[in-house]
C-alpha positions, 0 to 999 in steps of 0.5 A: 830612849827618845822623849819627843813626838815631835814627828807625829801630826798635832792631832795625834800628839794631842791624843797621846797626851790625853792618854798619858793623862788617862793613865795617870789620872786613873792610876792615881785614883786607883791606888788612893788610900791604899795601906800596903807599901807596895800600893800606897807607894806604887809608881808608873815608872815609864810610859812608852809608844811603841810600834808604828807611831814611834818608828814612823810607819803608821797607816791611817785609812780608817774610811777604809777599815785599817787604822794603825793602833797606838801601842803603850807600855806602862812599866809600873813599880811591883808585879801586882801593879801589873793587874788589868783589871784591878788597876786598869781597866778604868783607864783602859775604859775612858780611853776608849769612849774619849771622843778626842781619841780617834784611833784604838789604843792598846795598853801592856803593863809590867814591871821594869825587872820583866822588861829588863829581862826579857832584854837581857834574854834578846828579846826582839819585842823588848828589843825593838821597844828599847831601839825605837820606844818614845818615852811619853813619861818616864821617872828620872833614873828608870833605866832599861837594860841594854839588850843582849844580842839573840843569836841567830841560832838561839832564836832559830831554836826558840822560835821552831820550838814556838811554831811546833808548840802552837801550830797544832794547837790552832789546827785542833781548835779548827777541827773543833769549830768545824765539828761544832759548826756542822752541828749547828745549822739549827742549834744557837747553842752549838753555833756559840760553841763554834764562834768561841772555839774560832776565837781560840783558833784566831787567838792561838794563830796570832799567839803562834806568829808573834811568839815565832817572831817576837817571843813574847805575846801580851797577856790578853784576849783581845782579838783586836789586839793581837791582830794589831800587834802581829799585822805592826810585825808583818803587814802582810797578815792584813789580808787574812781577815776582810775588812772592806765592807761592813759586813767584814768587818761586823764578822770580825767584830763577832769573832772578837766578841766571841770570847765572853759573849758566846759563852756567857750572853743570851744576846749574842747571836750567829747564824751559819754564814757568819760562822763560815766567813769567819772559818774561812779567815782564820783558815787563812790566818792559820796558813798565812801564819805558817807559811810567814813563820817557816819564812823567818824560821829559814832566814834564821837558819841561814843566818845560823849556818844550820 
């Protein structure tokens, strides 16, 4: 695995290194003072970029509402390491509000027995991470697993398996929103409702598209943040959701924040055509993710000889 990022402007060279500097710092002050073994001694083992920072195909068009995202792996020492809230959300949080980083950064956590087995299983997420990976830290002798080939007939079936699974998953939460949408013209209440449930459509959508295409998804809820993972996969997905104006990209914002706000905030507020934007772009989502899937889904099989 490379350990330069000797391609990348000084600008975002110098952004990593706050970031790195970010995680361990706050790791750091996290397990501080703890007593049980696997906490007092706990490691970060690796920490890698990953996606298009590291293979060179990065987009930064921020003026025009798309700037490609900074993709980290950490790989810690023990499984309850992994915890975002517990260990990570602080560090996740400085990263965020530090003015000298100027694009959104995203941040998985596992173990290196995850990460090894989903190489051993073919991955193509952990695949891609062990070919293309920088590795902006790492512990001497932290070694990942060689990936083991996938055939195509083994991805063709995991993969249909996926798409079977979450495609009607993301047309049931649609029909829900569309029903609690029709009962809220006047409603607040039933508005949130909607708003939450586009988000589980949203984020079902996504999780459908990478787990066809990757087979792994992170463990989140951010909208942002599965946007991004997919959109690094299949840069065509960018026009499913509007981002040109500030009206669009406002609209996504609510979509996005709808996952806790809309459930639990008195302050969270939508009105109709806000709602019918954002059904329209997840409609869209949701037949672009389709269509993509059957498209990769097919040039397995061709490969497969199926």
């Amino acid at each position: 695995m490379r350990t330069d990022v000797d391609h990348l402007p000084v600008t975002q060279q110098d952004e990593l290194a706050r970031v790195r500097q970010a995680l361990m710092d706050e790791f750091a002050a996290a397990i501080e003072g703890a007593t049980q073994p696997w906490k007092k001694n706990g490691k970060i083992q690796k920490i890698v970029l990953f996606g298009s920072y590291s293979r060179e195909d990065w987009v930064d068009e921020a003026a025009n509402g798309y700037q490609s995202d900074f993709d980290i792996l950490v790989v810690v020492s023990h499984k309850d390491l992994t915890d975002v809230a517990e260990y990570w959300y602080v560090a996740e949080d400085k990263i965020q509000r530090d003015p000298a980083v100027g694009r959104p950064v995203n941040i998985i956590v596992h173990t290196l027995d995850e990460v090894n087995q989903g190489l051993s299983r073919g991955e193509y997420f952990w695949a891609e991470i062990a070919r293309d990976g920088i590795a902006l830290y790492e512990l001497p002798g932290v070694v990942l697993a060689t990936p083991k080939p996938l055939t195509a007939a083994d991805a063709y079936e995991m993969a249909s398996a996926y798409l079977a699974e979450w495609l009607p998953s993301v047309d049931r939460a649609l029909a829900t929103a569309s029903t609690q949408a029709a009962q809220g013209e006047n409603d607040l209440g039933w508005r949130k409702d909607a708003a939450f449930t586009l988000h589980q459509a949203a984020e079902r959508a996504y999780t459908c598209f990478l787990l066809v295409r990757t087979h792994y998804v992170p463990r989140s809820h951010n909208l942002k943040f599965l946007r991004s993972l997919a959109e690094d996969k299949e840069p065509r997905l960018v026009d499913s959701w509007p981002r040109a104006t500030k009206l669009d990209r406002r609209r996504f914002e609510l979509a996005k924040r709808a996952y806790v706000e809309a459930r639990y905030s008195t302050s969270y507020e939508i009105g109709s055509d806000d709602l019918a934007a954002i059904t329209n772009a997840v409609r869209s989502l949701r037949d672009a993710v389709e269509a993509m899937s059957r498209e990769w889904l097919e040039g397995l099989r061709e490969k497969a000889g199926l």
